[in-house]
N, C-alpha and C positions, 0 to 999 in steps of 0.2 A: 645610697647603698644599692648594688646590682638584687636585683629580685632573683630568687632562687628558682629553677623551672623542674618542677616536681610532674614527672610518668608515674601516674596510677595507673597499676597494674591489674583488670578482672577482678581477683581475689576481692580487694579491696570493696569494690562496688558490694560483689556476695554479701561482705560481713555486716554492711552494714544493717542487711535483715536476717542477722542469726542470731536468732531467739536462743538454739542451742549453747552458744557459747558467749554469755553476755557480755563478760569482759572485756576479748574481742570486739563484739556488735560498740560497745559504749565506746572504744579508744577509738573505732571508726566513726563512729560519727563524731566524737572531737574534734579528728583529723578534719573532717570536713568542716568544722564549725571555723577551725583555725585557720585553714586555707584561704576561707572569706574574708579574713580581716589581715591573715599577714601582709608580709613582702613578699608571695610568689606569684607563679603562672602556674598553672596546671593543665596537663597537658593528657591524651590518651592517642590510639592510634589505631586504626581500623581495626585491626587485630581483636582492640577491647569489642568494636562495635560488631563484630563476626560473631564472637565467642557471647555477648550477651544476644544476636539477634537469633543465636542455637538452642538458645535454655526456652524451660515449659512457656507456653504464654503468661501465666499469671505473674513468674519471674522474672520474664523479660520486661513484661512492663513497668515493672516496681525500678527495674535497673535503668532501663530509656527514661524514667522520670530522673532518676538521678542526674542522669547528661545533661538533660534540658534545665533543671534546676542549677547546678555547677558552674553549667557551658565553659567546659574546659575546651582547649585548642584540639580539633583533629588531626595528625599526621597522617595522611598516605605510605602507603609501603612502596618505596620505589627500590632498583633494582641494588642498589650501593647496601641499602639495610637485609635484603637479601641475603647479598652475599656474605655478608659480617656474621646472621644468622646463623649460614651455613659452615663460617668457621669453627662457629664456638661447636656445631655439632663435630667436625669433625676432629676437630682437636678433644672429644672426649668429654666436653664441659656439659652439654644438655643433649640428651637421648633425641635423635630423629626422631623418632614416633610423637616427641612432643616440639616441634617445629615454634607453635605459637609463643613458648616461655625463651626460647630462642629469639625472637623478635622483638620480643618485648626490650630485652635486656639491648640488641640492635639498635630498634627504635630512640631506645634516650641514647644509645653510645651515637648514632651517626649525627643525631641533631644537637648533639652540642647539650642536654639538658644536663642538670645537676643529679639528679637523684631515681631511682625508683622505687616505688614504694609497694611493697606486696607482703600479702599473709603464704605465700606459695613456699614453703620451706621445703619441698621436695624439688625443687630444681633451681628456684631465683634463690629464696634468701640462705642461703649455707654459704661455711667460710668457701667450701671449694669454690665454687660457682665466684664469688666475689672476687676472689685470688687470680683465678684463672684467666675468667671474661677477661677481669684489668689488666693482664698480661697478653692478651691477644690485642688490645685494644691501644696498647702503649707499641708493642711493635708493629701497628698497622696503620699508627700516627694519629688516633684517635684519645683523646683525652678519658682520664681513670674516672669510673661516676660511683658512686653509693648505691648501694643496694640495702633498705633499708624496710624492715615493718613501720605501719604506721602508730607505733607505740617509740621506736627510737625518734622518728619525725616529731612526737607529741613534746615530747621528753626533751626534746631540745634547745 
């Protein structure tokens, strides 16, 4: 069976030290309990390592342990995930000002991965965003991907 290549998205990583909303924190670390033993790859892409290398020191370190425990695959942002980026802003689907949830959703469309996985419901996980991306993504010859929390991934 083809292994599934699951993009965790930032959020992700966050949840799983949020004390505030246990729930959450608990389905995220399943997700990660489960990643270790399924059939995927997982994957993240500088983008994740920006956006964690931004946050307080105490939280950045708690998240760089994550990486280092996971060792998920790095992607690079090269110029091709850019510009797909820059479509879905301008076609209306994700706000400029938030460029990095733009990429993200890039980043699994240009490499081929199956899924991505994020708690981010004000720009990745809504149906718009899902609809839309897929439609920019089927007329620009890139294959349709899931946009998923890591409660639908668990659930699976």
């Amino acid at each position: 069976m083809k292994k599934l290549k699951y993009y965790i998205e930032t959020s992700v990583f966050n949840f799983v030290f949020a004390d505030d909303e246990p729930s959450r924190r608990d389905l995220t670390k399943y997700l990660f309990q489960k990643v270790q033993g399924d059939n995927v790859e997982i994957y993240i892409s500088e983008v994740v390592i920006t956006e964690i290398n931004d946050a307080p020191e105490d939280i950045k370190n708690k998240l760089l342990s994550l990486i280092k425990k996971y060792k998920p695959y790095v992607i690079p942002i090269d110029e091709e995930t850019k510009l797909l980026a820059n479509k879905y802003i301008s076609e209306g689907i994700i706000p400029e000002k938030f460029i990095a949830d733009a990429l993200h959703i890039a980043v699994t469309s240009v490499n081929d991965l199956d899924v991505i996985i994020s708690w981010n419901f004000k720009h990745i996980v809504k149906l718009k965003t899902k609809i839309e991306a897929n439609g920019v993504n089927k007329l620009l010859g890139y294959k349709e991907i899931e946009i998923c929390t890591p409660e639908e991934v668990v659930e699976s």
